[in-house]
N, C-alpha and C positions, 0 to 999 in steps of 0.2 A: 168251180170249186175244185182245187188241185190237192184238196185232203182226199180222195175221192183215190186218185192214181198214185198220194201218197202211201195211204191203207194201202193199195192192191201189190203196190212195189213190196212192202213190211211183208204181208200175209206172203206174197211168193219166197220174201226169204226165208219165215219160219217155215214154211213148210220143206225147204230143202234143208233147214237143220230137223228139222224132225226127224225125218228120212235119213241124213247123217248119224242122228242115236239114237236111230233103231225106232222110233218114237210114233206111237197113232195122234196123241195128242199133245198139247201145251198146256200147263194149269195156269201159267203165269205167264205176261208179256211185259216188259219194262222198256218203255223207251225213252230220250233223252232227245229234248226238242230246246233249243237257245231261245230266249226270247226276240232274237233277232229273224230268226228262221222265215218267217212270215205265214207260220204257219196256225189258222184258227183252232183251238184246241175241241172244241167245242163240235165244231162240223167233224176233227178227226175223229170224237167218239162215233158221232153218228155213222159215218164212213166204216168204224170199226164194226158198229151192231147191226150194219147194212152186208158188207163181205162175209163177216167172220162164219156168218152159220153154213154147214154142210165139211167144212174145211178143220182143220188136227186145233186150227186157233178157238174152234167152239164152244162157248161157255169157260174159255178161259179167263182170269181176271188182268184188265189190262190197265197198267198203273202208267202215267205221264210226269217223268222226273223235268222239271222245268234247270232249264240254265244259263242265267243270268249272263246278262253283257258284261263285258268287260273290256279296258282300253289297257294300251302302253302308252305312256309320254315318253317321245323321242329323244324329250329336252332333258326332264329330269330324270327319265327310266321310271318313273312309278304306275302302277297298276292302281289302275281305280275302275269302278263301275260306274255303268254307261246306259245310260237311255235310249231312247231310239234316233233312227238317223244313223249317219256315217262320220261325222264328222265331231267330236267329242273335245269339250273343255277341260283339261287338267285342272284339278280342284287343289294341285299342289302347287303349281308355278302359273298358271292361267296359259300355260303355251296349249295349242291344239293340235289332237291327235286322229289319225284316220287309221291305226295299225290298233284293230279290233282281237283281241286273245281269245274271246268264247263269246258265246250268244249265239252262232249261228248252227251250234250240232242239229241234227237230225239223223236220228238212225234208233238201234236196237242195242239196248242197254244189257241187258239179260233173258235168258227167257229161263222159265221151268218146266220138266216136265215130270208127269205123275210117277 
């Protein structure tokens, strides 16, 4: 389960913004996971409500902004979204694309603190 050493990686970065503004705690965690990422959202909470306590991220609310696949067609230039896999059909010319634009973020969207 690499939600596990994902959480741990996130928690060690808020806490060095904490510490950057001045901060004991975080009221709010935002992050931004692609659907491509491969990452379970489901085991990350649990990973979140397993680390989070003793730490500035405790009892803060932690929101998971999802984002969507997305492709470019080489042939025609057009953006369209994308399902899983690497290898994606243009739904405008039928040519196929492997040049993915979004879906695979992962990281820290915003945080807040009190």
């Amino acid at each position: 389960m690499h939600e596990v050493g994902i959480m741990q990686s996130a928690l060690d970065a808020i806490r060095q913004q904490a510490v950057k503004h001045g901060a004991t705690r975080v009221s709010r965690i935002v992050l931004r996971i692609g659907t491509l990422a491969g990452v379970d959202l489901d085991a990350l909470r649990f990973a979140y409500e397993a680390l989070a306590p003793g730490g500035p991220a405790d009892g803060a609310v932690l929101e998971i902004e999802s984002v969507p696949a997305r492709a470019r067609c080489a042939s025609c230039h057009a953006e369209f979204g994308a399902g899983r896999g690497f290898i994606f059909q243009c739904p405008h010319c039928g040519d196929y694309s492997g040049d993915i634009r979004a879906g695979r973020e992962l990281g820290i969207a915003r945080l807040e603190f009190p």
